[in-house]
C-alpha positions as CSV (number, residue, x, y, z in Angstrom):
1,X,-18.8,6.5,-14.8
2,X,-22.2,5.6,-13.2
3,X,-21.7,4.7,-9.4
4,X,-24.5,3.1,-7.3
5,X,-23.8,3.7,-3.3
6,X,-25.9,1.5,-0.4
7,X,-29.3,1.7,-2.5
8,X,-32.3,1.3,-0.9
9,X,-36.0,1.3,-1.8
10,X,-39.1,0.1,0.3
11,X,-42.7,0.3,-0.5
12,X,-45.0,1.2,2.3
13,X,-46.2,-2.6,3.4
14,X,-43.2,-2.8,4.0
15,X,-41.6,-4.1,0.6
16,X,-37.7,-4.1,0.5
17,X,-37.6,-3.7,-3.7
18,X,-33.9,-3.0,-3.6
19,X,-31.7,-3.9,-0.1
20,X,-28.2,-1.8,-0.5
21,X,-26.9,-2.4,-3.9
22,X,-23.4,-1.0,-4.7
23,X,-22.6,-0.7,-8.3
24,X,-20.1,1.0,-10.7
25,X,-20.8,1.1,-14.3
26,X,-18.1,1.9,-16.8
27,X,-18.2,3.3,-20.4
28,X,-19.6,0.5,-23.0
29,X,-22.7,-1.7,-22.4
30,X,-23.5,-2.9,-19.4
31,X,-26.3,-5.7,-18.5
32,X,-28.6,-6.1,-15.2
33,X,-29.7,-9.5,-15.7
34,X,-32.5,-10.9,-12.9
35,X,-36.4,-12.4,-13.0
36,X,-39.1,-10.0,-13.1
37,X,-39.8,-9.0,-9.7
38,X,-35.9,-9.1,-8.7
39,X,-35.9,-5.1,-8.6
40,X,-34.6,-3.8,-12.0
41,X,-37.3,-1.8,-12.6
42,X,-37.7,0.0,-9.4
43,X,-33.7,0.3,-9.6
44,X,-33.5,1.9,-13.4
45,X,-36.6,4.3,-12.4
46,X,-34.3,5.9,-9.6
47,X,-31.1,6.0,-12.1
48,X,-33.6,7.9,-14.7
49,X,-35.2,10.3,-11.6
50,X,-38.6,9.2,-11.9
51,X,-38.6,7.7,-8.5
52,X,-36.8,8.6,-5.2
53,X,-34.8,5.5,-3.6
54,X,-35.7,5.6,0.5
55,X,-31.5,6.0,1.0
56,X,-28.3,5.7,-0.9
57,X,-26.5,7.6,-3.6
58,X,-26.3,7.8,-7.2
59,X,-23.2,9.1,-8.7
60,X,-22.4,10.2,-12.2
61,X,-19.4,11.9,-13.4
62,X,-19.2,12.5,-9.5
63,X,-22.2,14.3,-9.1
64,X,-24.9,13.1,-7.2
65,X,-27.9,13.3,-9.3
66,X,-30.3,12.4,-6.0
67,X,-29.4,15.7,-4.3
68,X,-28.9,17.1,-7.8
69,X,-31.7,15.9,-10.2
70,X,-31.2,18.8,-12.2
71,X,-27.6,17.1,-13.2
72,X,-28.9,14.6,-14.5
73,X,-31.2,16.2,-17.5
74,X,-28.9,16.6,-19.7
75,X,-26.9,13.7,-19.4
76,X,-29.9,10.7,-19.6
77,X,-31.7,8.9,-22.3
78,X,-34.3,6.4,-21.1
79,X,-36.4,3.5,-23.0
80,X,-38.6,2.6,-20.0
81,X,-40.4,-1.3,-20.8
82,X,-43.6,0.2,-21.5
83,X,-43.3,3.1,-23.7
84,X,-46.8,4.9,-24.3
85,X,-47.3,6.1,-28.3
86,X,-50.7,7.9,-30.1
87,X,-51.5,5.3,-32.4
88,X,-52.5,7.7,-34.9
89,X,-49.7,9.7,-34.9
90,X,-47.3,9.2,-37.2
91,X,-43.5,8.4,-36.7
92,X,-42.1,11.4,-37.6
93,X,-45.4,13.4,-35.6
94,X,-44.5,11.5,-32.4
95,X,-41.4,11.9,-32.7
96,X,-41.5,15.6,-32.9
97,X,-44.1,15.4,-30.1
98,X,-41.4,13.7,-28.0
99,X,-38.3,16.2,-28.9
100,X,-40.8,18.6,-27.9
101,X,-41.6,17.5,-24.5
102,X,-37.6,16.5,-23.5
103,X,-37.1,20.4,-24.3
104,X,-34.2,19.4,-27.1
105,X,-33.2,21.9,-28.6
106,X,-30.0,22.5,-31.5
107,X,-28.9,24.1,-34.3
108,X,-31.5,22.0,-36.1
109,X,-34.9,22.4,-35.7
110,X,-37.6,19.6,-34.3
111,X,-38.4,18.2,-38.2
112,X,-34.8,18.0,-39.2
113,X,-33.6,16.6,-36.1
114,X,-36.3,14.3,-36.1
115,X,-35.6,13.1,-40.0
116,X,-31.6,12.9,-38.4
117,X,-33.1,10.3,-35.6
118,X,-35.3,8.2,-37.8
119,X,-32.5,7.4,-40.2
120,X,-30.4,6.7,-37.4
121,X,-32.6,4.1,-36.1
122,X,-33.4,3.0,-39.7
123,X,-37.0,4.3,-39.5
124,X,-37.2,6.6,-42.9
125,X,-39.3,4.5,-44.3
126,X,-42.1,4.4,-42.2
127,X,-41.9,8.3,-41.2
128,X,-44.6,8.8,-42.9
129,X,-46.2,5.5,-41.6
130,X,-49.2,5.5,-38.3
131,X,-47.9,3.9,-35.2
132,X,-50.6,1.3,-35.1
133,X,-49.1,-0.2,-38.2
134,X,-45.3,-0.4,-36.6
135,X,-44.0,-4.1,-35.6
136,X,-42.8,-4.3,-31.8
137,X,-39.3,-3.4,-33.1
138,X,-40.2,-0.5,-35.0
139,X,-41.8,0.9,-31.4
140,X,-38.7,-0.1,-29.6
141,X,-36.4,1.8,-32.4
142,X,-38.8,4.7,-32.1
143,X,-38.2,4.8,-28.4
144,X,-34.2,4.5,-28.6
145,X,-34.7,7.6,-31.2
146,X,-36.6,9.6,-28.3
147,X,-34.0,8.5,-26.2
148,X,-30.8,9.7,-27.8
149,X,-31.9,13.0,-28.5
150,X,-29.5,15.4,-27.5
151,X,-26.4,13.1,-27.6
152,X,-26.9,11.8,-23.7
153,X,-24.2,10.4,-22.0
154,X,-26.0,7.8,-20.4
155,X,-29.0,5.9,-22.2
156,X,-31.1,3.5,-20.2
157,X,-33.2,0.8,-21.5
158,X,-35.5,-1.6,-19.4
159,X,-36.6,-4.6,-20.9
160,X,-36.2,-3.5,-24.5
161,X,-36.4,-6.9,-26.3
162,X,-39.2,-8.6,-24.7
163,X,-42.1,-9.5,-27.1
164,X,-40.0,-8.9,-30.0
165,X,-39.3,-11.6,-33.3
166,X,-35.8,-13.3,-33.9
167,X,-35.1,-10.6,-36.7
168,X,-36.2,-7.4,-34.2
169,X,-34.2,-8.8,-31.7
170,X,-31.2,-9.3,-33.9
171,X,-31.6,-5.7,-35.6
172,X,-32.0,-3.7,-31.9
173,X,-28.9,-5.5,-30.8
174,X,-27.0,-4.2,-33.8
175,X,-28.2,-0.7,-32.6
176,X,-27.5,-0.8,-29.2
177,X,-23.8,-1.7,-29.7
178,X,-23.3,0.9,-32.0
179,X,-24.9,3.0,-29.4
180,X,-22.4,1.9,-26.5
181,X,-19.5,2.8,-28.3
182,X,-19.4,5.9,-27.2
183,X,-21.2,6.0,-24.0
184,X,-22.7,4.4,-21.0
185,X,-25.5,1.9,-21.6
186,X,-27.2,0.1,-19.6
187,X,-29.4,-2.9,-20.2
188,X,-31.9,-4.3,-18.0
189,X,-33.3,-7.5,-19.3
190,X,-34.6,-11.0,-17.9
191,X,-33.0,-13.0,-20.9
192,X,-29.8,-14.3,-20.8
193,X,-29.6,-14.1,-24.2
194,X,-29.7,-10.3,-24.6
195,X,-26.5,-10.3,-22.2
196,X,-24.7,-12.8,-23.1
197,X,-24.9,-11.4,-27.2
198,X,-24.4,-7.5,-25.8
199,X,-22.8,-7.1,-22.3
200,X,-19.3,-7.7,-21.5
201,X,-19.8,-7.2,-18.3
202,X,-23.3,-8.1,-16.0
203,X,-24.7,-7.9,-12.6
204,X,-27.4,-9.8,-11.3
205,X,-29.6,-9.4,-8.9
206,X,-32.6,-11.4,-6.9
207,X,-35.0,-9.9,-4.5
208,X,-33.6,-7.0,-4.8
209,X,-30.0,-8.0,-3.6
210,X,-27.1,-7.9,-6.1
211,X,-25.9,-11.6,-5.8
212,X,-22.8,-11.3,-8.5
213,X,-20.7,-9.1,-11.0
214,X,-19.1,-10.7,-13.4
215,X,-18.3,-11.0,-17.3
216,X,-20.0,-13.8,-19.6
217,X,-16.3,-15.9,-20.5
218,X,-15.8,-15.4,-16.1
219,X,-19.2,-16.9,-15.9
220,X,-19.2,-19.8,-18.2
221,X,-15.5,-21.0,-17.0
222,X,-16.4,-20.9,-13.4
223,X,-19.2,-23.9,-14.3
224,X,-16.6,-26.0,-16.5
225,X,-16.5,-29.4,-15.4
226,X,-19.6,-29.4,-13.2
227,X,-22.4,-28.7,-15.7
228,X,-23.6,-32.2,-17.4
229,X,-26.9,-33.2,-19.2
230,X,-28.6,-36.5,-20.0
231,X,-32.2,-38.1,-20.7
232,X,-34.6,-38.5,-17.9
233,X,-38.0,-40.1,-17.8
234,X,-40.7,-37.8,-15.8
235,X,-40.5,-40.0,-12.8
236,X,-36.2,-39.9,-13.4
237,X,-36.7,-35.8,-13.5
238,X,-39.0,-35.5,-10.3
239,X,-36.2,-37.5,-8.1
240,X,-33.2,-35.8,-9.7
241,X,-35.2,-32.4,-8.8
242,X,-35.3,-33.8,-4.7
243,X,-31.9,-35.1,-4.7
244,X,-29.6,-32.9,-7.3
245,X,-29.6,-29.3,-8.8
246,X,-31.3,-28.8,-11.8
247,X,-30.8,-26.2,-13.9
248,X,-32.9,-26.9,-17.2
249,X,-35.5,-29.8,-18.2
250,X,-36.4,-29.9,-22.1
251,X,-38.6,-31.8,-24.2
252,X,-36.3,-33.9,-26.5
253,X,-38.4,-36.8,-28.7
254,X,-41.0,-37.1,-26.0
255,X,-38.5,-37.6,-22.8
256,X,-36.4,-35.2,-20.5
257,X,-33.1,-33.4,-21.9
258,X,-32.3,-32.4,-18.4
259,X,-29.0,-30.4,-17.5
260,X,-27.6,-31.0,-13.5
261,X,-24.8,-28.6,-12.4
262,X,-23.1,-31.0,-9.8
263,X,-20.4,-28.7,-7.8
264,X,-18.6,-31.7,-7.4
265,X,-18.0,-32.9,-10.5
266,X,-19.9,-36.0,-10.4
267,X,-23.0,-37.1,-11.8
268,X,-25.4,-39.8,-12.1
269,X,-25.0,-42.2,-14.7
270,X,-26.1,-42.1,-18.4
271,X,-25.3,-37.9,-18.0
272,X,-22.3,-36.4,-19.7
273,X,-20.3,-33.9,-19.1
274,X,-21.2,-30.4,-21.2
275,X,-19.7,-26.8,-21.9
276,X,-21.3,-24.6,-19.5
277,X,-23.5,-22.3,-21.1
278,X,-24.5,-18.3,-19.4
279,X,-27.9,-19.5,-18.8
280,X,-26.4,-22.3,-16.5
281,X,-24.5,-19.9,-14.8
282,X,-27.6,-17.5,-14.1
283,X,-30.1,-20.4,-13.1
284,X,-27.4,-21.5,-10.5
285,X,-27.3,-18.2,-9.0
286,X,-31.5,-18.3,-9.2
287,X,-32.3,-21.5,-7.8
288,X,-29.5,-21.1,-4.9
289,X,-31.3,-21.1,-1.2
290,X,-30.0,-17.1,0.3
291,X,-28.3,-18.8,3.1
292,X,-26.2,-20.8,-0.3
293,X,-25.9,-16.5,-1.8
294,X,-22.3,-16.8,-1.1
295,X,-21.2,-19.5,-2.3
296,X,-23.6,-18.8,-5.5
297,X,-21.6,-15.8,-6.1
298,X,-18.2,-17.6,-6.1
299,X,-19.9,-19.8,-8.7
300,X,-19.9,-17.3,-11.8
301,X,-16.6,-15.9,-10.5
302,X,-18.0,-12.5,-8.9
């Protein structure tokens, strides 16, 4: 169990990045779902040690791994969103570079370890194969090898999709669940998607405040009934934007597929009423004023 006590963090300026979050994160995956610029990445950098929060506590197993960094070594994989590689190393070299530097050690040594870890992450075949010649996926499976060395506890990843093709995508999500099945992971994204496929249960959080916990299915059933969509001509959209809450506009055949959520249930006419989708459910919660937070929160069923 990963609990999250009260977190702070400001930047001299003074920037609030995170204002008291309280958090507990079971077994399984678990997604932090928020805009760039919400806090995620200031809050995963503390949970992974590499930065010190200004107060608060972070718990796993008990142990508080901000007095105790030292506790937390053994127990932490971490895929930061920008993950640094030699490009003319090969994926077995930088592998071994990496096992090397995170001080694993086993009854195997570093090249059969590192042959175990590229055939777990379905990279054999381009061991032999220069990093400047690996897709974005390939990188992101090389970093999940790194990051599961030495059977951790808890793996981290930070925006580990983004920038990645429709196939990629599909084939990291595959490995992440088979990942969480034994362990704590924790997923830190800005696409709904990636939560809605992988998470059964999500936080998000804006300006660095955590504005809801909830599941998906809690999510979308807290919109039914209020979420409807309908054509709109550009002038149409513009006064809908002034006088209702918006939380998509598409392109459809030249003219506005626009989708309202209308807490009341009724909307204007020539919209219909649709099946409220995750993505409705997060843009409510984005596009709420702070002094609406609370009733935002009741929204996805927090």
């Amino acid at each position: 169990m990963l609990t999250v006590r009260n977190l702070v963090k400001v930047y001299p300026g003074p920037v609030a990045a995170l204002q008291g979050v309280d958090l507990e994160i079971p077994k399984g995956m678990f997604g932090l779902l928020g805009p760039n610029g919400a806090g995620k990445t200031t809050f995963m950098r503390i949970l992974s040690g590499l930065l010190e929060p200004t107060s608060g506590s972070v718990l796993i197993d008990g142990i508080d791994v901000i007095e105790n960094p030292s506790a937390l070594w053994g127990k932490l994989g971490y895929l930061p969103q920008y993950f640094g590689f030699y490009p003319n190393l090969t994926g077995e070299q930088m592998l071994q570079h990496l096992l090397k530097l995170k001080g694993v050690t086993g009854k195997k040594d570093l090249k059969a370890l590192g042959d175990e870890l590229l055939e777990r992450v379905n990279l054999t075949f381009a061991a032999k194969r220069k990093l400047k010649g690996y897709s974005g996926g390939m990188r992101q499976r090389l970093g999940i090898a790194q990051a599961i060395a030495g059977d951790p506890s808890l793996i981290i990843v930070d925006e580990p999709t983004a920038g990645l093709d429709p196939e990629e995508r599909l084939r990291f999500y595959r490995l992440l669940a088979e990942l969480a099945e034994n362990r704590t992971v924790l997923l830190s994204t800005h696409i709904v998607e990636d939560v809605s496929v992988l998470c059964p249960r999500f936080a998000v959080i804006r300006n660095g405040k955590l504005v809801a916990t909830t599941t998906p299915s809690d999510a979308r059933a807290a919109l039914e009934g209020r979420v409807f969509e309908g054509l709109a001509s550009n002038d149409e959209l513009e006064h809908l934007r002034q006088n209702r809450r918006v939380t998509s506009a598409h392109l459809v055949e030249g003219r506005n597929l626009v989708r309202l959520y209308e807490p009341e249930g009724e909307a204007p006419d020539g919209f219909e009423m649709v099946t409220a989708t995750l993505e409705d459910a997060y843009l409510v919660l984005m596009r709420a004023d702070e002094a609406e937070a609370p009733s935002a929160r009741e929204v996805v069923g927090s």
